[in-house]
KEZABA-140967 format. One record per residue (C-alpha): x, y, z. Coordinates in steps of 0.02 Angstrom, whole numbers, plus 50000, padded with zeros to 5 digits. Example, Ala and Ser with C-alpha at 12.3 -4.5 7.8 and 13.67 -1.06 7.14 Angstrom:
BEGIN
506154977550390 506844994750357 
This chain:
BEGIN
495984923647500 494514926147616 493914906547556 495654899947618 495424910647783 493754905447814 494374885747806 495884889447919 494394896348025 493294881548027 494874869048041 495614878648210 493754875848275 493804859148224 495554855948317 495064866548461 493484852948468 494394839748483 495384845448618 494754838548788 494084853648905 494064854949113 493294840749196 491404847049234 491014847849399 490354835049526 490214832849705 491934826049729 492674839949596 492184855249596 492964862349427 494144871149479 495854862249477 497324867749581 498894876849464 499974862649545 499094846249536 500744834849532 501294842949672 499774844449766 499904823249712 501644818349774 501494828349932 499964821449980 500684803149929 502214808550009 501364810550183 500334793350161 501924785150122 502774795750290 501414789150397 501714770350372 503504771550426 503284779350574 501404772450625 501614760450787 500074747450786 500634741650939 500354758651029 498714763750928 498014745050935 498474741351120 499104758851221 497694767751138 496294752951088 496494740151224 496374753451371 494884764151298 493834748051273 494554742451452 494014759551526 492084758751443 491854743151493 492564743051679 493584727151660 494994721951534 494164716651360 495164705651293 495404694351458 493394693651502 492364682351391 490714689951319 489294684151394 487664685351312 486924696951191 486714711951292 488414710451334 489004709651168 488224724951100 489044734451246 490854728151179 490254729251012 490104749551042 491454751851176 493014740751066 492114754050889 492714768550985 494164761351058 494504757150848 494574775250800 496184779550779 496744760350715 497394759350555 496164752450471 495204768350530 496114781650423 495194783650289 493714790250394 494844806950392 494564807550194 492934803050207 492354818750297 493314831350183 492144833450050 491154841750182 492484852750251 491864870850217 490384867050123 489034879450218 489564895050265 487524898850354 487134900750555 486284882350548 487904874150489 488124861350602 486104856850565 486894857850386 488154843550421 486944833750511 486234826350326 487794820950243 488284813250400 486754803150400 486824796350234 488864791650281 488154783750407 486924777250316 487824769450198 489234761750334 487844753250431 486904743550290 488724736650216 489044733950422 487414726050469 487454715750309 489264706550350 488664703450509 487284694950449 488414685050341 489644682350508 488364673450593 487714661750463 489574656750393 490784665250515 491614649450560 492124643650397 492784661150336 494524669150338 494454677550489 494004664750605 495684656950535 496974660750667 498164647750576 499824654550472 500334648450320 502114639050337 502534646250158 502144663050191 502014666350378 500374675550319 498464669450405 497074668250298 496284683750402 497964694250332 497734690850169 495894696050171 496404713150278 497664715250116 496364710549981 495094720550057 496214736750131 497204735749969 495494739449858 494884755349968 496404762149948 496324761049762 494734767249777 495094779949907 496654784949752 495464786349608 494414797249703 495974808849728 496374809049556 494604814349527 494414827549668 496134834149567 495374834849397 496504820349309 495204807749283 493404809949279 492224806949444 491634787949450 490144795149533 489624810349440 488164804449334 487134795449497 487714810849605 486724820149499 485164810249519 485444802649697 486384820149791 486834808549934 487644795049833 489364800049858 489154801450039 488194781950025 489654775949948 490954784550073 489894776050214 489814757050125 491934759250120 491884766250305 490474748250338 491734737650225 493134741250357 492414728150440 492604713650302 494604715850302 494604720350501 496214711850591 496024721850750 496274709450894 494444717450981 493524714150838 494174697750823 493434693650978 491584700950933 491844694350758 492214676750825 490744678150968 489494682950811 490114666650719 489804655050852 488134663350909 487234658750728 486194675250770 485934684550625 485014698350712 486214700550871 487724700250710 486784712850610 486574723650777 488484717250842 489304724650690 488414741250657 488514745950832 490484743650827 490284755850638 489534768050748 490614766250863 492124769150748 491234785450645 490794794350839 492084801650876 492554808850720 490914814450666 490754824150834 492484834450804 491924836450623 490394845550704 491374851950820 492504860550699 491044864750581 490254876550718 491884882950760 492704887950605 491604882450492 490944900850423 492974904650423 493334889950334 491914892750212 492614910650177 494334905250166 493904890750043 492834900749940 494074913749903 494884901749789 493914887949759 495454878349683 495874875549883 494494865349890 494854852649778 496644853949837 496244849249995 495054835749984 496254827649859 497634828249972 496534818350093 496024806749966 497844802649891 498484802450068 497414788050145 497384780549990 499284778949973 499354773750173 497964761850137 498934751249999 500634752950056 500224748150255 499144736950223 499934726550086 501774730150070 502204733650273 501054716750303 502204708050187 503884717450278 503474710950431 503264694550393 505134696950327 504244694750144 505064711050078 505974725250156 505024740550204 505644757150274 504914757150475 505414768950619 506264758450759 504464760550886 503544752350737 504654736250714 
């Protein structure tokens, strides 16, 4: 009797063994999952999916871009030619920050919510200050390096293509805004699933050797904006780099306009860090599953906008495929 216990023993610890425990933690997961990870999921999906219906590019891209960069620069951006370098770097900066709230922008939201709440201390905005650099960091060497590559081959690359395709209405510039847009948002996905618990972190063993390594990476996808681009400003700079063959002024160009397009978000990220950062931190910490709920809401929510805008509303209007749009965005 107590020999046949004794094995039932030993075989329930053997079963229970082989059952796969919580996800450890990691910088984008924190172990603790929310209760309600599908729904925490599909609303957050839901609300990526709500913002490509209703998202205008012709008011964020001309209303909002065309008259910031105007207003910086003290003349109309698109109509004035650049001339020279000096010149350029000014655009370069001015048409970044006129490029914040773009849609290829969004996913600089996500990328600043694994910091949300993080330091509850006096200096927290000092606290912020490091992550920040290493996002920016990471944006400005993927920047600075397709710049580089702009200026040596920029002329024979998709995005100096203006021409369309007879077959599919689509330029050679789209496709590489779908190619490229399309694999941050699977990225931008997978990192949601992670920050949930469902798969494990892609970036938990270097995180724990490299600490700033997730906020690196964050920056390079922030810098790799640039490589999929379509924004009609930084056309202009991007085909002004190509024709200058100046690796240097395209290195400078292009992280200047990164900067540009991180500013303004990193300031209000400060901004709300000093704030309510301490309130934030308590409320967060209270139950840490809010954490992860929130940053994987972010994460699943620019991810979803990411793929679905930039692949499948591309492809609607060019009367490819039918996609749900609010009238203001036909």
């Amino acid at each position: 009797m107590t020999q046949t216990m004794h094995r039932a023993t030993r075989k329930s610890r053997q079963a229970s063994s082989d059952v796969p425990g919580p996800r450890p933690p990691s910088f984008f997961f924190n172990g603790h999952a929310p209760r309600r990870r599908v729904l925490v999921a599909v609303v957050s999906a839901l609300f990526g999916f709500a913002l490509t219906v209703v998202w205008s590019a012709e008011f964020v891209d001309r209303t909002i871009g065309d008259n910031v960069a105007d207003t910086l620069l003290g003349h109309h951006a698109k109509d004035t030619p650049i001339a020279g370098v000096l010149a350029g770097l000014a655009f370069a900066l001015a048409t970044g920050v006129a490029g914040t709230f773009t849609a290829c922008n969004v996913a600089v939201f996500s990328a600043l919510a694994p910091l949300t709440g993080q330091s509850s201390s006096r200096r927290r905005m000092a606290a912020a200050l490091r992550p920040l650099s290493m996002l920016a960091l990471g944006a400005l060497a993927v920047s600075a390096l397709y710049g580089v590559v702009a200026a040596l081959a920029g002329t024979g690359m998709p995005q100096f293509d203006l021409n369309q395709s007879p077959a599919s209405g689509l330029s050679a510039r789209l496709v590489q805004a779908m190619v490229v847009y399309g694999l941050i948002g699977l990225a931008m996905l997978l990192l949601g699933l992670a920050s949930l618990g469902v798969v494990r972190d892609p970036l938990a063993r270097v995180s724990r050797r490299f600490p700033g390594a997730p906020m690196l990476f964050m920056g390079a996808l922030i810098g790799a904006f640039l490589v999929g681009r379509p924004f009609p400003l930084f056309r202009q700079l991007f085909h002004d780099t190509a024709e200058s063959q100046n690796v240097l002024y395209g290195a400078a160009a292009f992280s200047l306009q990164t900067l540009g397009n991180i500013a303004v978000m990193s300031v209000l990220f400060l901004l709300v860090t000093g704030v309510f950062g301490g309130r934030l931190h308590r409320w967060l910490t209270a139950k840490p599953s809010r954490a992860s709920a929130l940053m994987a809401g972010a994460f699943i929510a620019a991810g979803v906008f990411m793929v679905l805008y930039w692949d499948l509303r591309i492809l609607a209007r060019r009367d490819l495929i039918w996609y749900p749009m609010a009238p203001w965005a036909m």
